[in-house]
N, C-alpha and C positions, 0 to 999 in steps of 0.2 A: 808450749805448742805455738804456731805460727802458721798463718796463712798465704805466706809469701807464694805458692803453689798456686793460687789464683787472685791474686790482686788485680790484677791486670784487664780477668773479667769477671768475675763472682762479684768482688769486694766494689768494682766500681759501679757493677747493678745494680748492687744493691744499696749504694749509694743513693743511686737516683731515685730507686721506689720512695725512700725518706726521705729525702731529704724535703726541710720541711717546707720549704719556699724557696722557687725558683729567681733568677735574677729577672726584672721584669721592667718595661719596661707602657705607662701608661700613659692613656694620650687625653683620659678621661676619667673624671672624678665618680667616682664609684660606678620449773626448774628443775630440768631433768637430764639425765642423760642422754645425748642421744644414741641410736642402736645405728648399726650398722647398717641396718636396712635401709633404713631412714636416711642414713646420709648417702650409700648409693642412693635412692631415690632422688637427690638434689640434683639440677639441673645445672651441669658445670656451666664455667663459662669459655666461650670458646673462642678464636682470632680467626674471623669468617674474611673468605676472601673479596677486596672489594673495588672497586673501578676507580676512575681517577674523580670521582665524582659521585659520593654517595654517604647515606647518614651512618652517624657511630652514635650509637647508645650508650647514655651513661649507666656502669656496672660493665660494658664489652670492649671490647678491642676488636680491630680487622686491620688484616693486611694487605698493602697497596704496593704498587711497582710505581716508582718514580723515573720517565723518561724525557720527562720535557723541563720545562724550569718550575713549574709547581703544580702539584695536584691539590683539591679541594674536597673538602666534606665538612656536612652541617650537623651543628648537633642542638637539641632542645633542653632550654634549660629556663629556670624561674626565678625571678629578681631574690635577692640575699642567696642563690643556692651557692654553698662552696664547690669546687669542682678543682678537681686534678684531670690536669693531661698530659700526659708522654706519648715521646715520639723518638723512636731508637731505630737502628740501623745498624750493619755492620758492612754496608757498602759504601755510602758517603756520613759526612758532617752533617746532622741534621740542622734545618730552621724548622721551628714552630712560633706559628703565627694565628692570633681570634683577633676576629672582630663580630660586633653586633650590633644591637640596638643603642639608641643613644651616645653615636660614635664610640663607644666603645673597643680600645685595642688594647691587646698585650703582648708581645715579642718574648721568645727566649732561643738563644745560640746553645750555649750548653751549660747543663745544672749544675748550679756552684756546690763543691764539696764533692763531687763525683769522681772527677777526673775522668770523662768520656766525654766524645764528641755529640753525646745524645741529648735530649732536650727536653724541660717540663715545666710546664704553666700550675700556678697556685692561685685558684683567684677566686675573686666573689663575684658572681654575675650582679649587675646593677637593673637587669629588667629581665622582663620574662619574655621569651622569643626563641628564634632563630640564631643562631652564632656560625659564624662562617669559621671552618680550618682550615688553614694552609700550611701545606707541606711544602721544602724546597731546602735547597741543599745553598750551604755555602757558599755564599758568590758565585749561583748556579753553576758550581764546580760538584757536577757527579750527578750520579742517578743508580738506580737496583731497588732493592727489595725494602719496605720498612713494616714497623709497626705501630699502630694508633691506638693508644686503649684509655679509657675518658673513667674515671669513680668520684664517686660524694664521699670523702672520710665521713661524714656525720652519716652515710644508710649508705656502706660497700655492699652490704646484699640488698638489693631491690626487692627481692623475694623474700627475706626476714631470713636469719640464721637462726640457727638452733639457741636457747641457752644455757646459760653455767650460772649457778649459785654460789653466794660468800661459801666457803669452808669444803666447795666443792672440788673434786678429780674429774676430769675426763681423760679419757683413754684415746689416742685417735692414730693415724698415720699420714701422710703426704705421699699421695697418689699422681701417676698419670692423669687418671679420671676428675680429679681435681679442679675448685677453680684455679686459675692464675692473676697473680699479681701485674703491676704493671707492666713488669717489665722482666715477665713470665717463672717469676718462683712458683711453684705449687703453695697453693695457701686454704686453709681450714680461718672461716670466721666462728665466733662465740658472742654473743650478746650478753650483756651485764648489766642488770639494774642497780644506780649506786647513784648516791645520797650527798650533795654536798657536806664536806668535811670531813668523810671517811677515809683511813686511814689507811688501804689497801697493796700488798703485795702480791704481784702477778708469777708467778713462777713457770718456765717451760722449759722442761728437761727432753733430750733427745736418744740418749743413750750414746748410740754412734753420730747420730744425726746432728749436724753443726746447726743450731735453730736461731731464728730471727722472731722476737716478739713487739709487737706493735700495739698500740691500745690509742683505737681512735674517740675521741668525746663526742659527747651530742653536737658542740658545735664544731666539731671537722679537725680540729686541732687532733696534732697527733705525739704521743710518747714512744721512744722505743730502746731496745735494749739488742745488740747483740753478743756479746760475751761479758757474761757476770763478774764471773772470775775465769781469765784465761787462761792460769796456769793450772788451772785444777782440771777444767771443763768447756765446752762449749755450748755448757747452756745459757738462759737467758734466764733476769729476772729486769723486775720495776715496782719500785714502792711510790705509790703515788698518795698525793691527797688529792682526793675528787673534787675539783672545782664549780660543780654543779649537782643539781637531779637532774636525772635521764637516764637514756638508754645509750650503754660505752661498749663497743665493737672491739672484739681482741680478734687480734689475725696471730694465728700459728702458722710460719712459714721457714724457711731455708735461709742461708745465708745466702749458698750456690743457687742460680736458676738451676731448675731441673732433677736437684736434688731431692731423692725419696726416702725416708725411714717412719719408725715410729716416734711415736710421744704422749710425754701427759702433761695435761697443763691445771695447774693449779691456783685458784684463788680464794684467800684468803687476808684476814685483819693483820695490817703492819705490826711487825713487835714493837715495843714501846722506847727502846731505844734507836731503833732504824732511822736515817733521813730520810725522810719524803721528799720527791719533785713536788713541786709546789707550779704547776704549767701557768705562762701567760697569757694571756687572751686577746692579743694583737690588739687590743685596742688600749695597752698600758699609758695615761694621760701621766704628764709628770708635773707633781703640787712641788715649787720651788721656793728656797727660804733662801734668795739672792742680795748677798751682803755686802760692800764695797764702802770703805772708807778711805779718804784723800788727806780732807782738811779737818785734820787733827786739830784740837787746841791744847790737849794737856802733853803731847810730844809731838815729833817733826813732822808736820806735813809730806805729802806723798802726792805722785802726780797720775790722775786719769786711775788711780784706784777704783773709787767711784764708778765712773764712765764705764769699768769693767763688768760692774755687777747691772748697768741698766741694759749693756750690750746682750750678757747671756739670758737674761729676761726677753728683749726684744727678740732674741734668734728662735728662742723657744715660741714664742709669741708667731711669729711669722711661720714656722716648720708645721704649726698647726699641731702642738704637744701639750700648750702651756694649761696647765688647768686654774679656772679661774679662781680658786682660793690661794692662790700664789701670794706670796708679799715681797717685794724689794725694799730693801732699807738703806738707805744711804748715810753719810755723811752723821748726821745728828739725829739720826732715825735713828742710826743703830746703836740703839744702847742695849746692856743686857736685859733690862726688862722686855724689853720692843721684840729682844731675839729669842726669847725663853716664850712670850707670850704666840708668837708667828708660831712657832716650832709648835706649840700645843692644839694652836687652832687646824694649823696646814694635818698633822698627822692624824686629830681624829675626823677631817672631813675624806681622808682616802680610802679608796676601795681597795680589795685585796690585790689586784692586780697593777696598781698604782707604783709609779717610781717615784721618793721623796728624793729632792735635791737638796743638799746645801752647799751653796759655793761662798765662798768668801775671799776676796782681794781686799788686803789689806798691810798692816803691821803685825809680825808676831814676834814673840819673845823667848827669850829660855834661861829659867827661872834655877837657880842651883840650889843645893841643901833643901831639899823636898825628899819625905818620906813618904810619895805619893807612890813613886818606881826605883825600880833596881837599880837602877844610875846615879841616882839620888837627884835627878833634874828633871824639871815639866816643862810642858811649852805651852804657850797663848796662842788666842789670836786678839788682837787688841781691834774691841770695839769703839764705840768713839767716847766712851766714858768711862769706862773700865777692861780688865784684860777678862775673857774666859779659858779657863785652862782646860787640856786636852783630858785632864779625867774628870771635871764637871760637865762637859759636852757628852762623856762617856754614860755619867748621870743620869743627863737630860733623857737619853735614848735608850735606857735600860729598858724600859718597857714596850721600845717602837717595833713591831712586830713588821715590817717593809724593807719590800727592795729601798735598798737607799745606796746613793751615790754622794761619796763626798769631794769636792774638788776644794780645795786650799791654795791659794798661790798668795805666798807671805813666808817668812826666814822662819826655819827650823821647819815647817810645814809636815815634815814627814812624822816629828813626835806624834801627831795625832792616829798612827795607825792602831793604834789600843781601841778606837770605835767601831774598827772597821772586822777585826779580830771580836770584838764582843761578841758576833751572830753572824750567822748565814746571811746571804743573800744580803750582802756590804761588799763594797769598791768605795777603792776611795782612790785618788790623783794628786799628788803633794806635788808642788814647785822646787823639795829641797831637799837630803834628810834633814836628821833630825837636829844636827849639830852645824849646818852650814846657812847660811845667807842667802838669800833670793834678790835679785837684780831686778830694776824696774825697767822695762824694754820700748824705751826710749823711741827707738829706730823703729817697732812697729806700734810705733803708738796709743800704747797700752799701758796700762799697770802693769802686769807682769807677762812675761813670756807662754806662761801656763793659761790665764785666761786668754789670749789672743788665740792660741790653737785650741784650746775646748769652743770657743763662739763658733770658730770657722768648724769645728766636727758638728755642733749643732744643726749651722747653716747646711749641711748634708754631703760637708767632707768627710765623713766617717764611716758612711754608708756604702760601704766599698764595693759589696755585693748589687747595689742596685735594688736591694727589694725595699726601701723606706721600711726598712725597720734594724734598727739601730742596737748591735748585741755587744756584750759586755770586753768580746774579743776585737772584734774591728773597733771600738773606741781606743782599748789597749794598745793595738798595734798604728792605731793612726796618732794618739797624742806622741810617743816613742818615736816615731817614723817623723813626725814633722818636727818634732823637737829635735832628733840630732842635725835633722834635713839644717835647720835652722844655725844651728851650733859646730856642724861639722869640721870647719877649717876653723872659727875662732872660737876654742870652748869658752863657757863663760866664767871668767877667774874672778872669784871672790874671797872672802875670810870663812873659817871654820873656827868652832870655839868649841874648845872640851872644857870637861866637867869642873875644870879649875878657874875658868873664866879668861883663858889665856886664850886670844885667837891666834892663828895661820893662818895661811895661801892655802886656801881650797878652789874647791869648783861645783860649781850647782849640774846638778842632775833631776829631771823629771824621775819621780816614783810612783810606781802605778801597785797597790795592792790590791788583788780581790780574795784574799784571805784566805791564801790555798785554794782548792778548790771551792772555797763558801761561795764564792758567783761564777758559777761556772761559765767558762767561754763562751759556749753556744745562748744562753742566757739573752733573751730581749728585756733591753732597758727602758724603750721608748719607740714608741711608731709614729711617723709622721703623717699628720691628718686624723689623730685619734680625736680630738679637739673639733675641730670644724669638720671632719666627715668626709674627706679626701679619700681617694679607692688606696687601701692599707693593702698590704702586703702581710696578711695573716699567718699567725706562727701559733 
């Protein structure tokens, strides 16, 4: 099956209702069923017609005529409240623009992942007040008809929805009469009381109906699913673990705006083989285990190795990520006691939502006639007293239940991807595979090639979207992009050495694994400002 018959406008609306954070840009630091009767009796919600100047309620939408260069309207909101805004069009390029109390601003042109010219704000107000919205068109290029419609994912009904119980069915449909979503699906809300740690699968079958299922948390973050399996079906499902207690909001809606049928939606306990989404909490701090050795004394020194590991420390430090149980080890720090002992401290002081780092710039090795792998060879990273091999690092972290990011830049680097392969929710960043050399990058003044572009992603060349929050895909596609950037006209020629100890003319390559799907793309690794309290761009 294929939806190619409405991509163009289904696929890309629907885009924007989720999509989970807009590009943004800030100028300022922060059980029963129900009957049928019952839910006619709910008070839809409606897109009421409204002047070039006048308020929007959060839970409503109204629509405005744009013919001068911007109309305005105010809306009331209260310090930490999340809020969603969209602003669509099919006459011009939308701008949306807030401002409020405590200068307060956030901008967006059009919702990243969408593909429309339309527009949506994700944010957390910083006070409680007045918020000015502006509307206006692209280099006050255009004017006609739009739509403005404002919700809290943590309370989309204002009025309370009905609920659903663990193990329960509801029967429902997608009406005219209906609320509407932001960006006008017909939607049916369901409320869910659920338990930090529960293991829960959302199910929403439509029969004919191509269905869209959402599942907002207490605190505004959102999940969602639109085809389960597409070759089978168009329904939806989500196995999540619940990141909290509270009260979790399921929207049953469409893919297509406007789209009507029936459904049932079910929830129930994950099977016990299932993956679970494991959601982040945009306030991911990342505890770092920053390793760099230079000056060797038991083999050949190395230049600005060192330098590399106080750099990615500092970058994190400034971006406002670094969490203070971090440890940098250098030179004669790093021995393996020093590195087994950080490792144990850094992992039991993080939270579940936490990013472990370990970088390391340094020397590595590749050790031959090991019955550790298939190949019969392991690799090191040499600390500054002895080597650690890529299957006792594997060791160390058998039990580390964390996102974890590993960045390596040192020769053979790539062996180490057996850590990253151990579990879920592992990336790792090699300087080389497994069987070639890494070059020390002389010309931009680093240790290695690989740390000098992870520092600059850090510093918030990675953030490609603009929302200071930094996902497993734009790190992928920015280390790759500025490495060949780098390398393009003169690759970098080194030696390769196979299993017999005989080296060649090879060439180094960045490797980036997230273990198949184990970190998936969309994945937040880190927010900048989780640390000192900078306005986050919450996912």
């Amino acid at each position: 099956m294929t939806k190619a018959g409405y991509l163009s406008a289904a696929a890309m609306a629907t885009a924007l209702v989720l999509a989970p954070a807009a590009a943004q840009t800030f100028t300022a630091s922060k059980s029963t069923e129900e009957t049928a009767q019952t839910k006619q009796d709910r008070k839809p919600q409606r897109a009421s017609a409204a002047s070039s100047s006048s308020a929007l309620e959060v839970g409503a939408a109204l629509r405005g005529s744009l013919s001068g260069t911007s109309n305005t309207h105010t809306i009331e909101g209260r310090a930490g409240q999340r809020l969603r805004v969209s602003l669509s069009s099919d006459a011009f390029d939308t701008i949306l623009r807030i401002t409020g109390p405590n200068g307060f601003s956030a901008e967006n042109d059009d919702a990243p992942g969408a593909q429309t010219l339309n527009s949506l704000l994700d944010i957390e107000l910083p006070a409680s007040g007045t918020y000015r919205i502006t509307v206006s068109a692209y280099g006050n290029q255009g004017s006609g008809r739009y739509r403005l419609a404002a919700m809290d994912p943590a309370n989309p009904v204002p009025g309370g929805a009905p609920s659903i119980a663990m193990g329960q069915t509801i029967s429902g449909a997608l009406t005219p009469s209906d609320e509407t979503s932001l960006t006008g699906q017909y939607v049916d809300y369901y409320a869910f009381s659920g338990r930090a740690g529960q293991r829960v699968t959302f199910d929403l079958g439509g029969g004919d109906l191509d269905t869209l299922l959402s599942v907002y948390l207490p605190d505004g973050r959102e999940e969602m699913n639109d085809d389960f399996n597409v070759s089978e079906s168009f329904d939806s499902r989500l196995s999540v673990t619940l990141p909290m207690d509270g009260t979790y909001h399921v929207a049953a809606s469409s893919f297509a705006p406007g789209a009507t049928g029936d459904y049932a939606l079910t929830i129930r306990e994950a099977d016990a083989d299932v993956r679970t989404v494991r959601p982040a909490s945009g306030n991911a701090r990342v505890f770092a285990l920053s390793v760099g050795v230079a000056n060797y004394e038991r083999i050949s020194p190395l230049n600005r190795t060192d330098e590399d590991a106080t750099r990615v420390t500092a970058a994190l430090r400034d971006s406002g990520m670094l969490a203070p149980e971090s440890v940098t080890l250098v030179d004669a720090q790093a021995t393996r006691a020093n590195f087994a002992s950080a490792l144990t401290d850094i992992t039991n002081a993080m939270g579940d939502d936490d990013l472990l780092l370990i970088f390391f710039s340094g020397h590595g090795e590749k050790v031959e006639n090991m019955t550790t792998e298939r190949d019969g060879s392991a690799e090191t990273i040499e600390l500054f007293d002895a080597a650690l091999f890529d299957y006792e690092l594997a060791a160390m972290m058998e039990d580390v239940d964390a996102r974890t990011l590993l960045v390596i830049d040192a020769c053979f680097a790539g062996g180490f991807d057996q850590v990253v392969r151990q579990r879920n929710e592992r990336m790792g960043i090699f300087s080389s595979d497994e069987d070639v050399l890494s070059l020390v990058a002389t010309g931009e003044k680093a240790g290695g090639y690989i740390s000098h572009i992870f520092r600059a992603a850090l510093e918030g060349g990675a953030d490609l979207n603009g929302d200071r929050a930094l996902e497993a895909g734009e790190l992928s596609e920015y280390m790759r992009r500025e490495f060949y950037r780098m390398v393009l006209e003169e690759p970098l020629s080194t030696d390769a050495e196979d299993f017999r100890d005989l080296q060649t003319p090879g060439w180094q390559h960045i490797i980036v694994d997230r273990g198949g799907d184990g970190m998936p793309h969309q994945q937040v690794l880190m927010n900048m400002g989780s640390v000192n309290g900078e306005a986050l761009a919450r996912r």
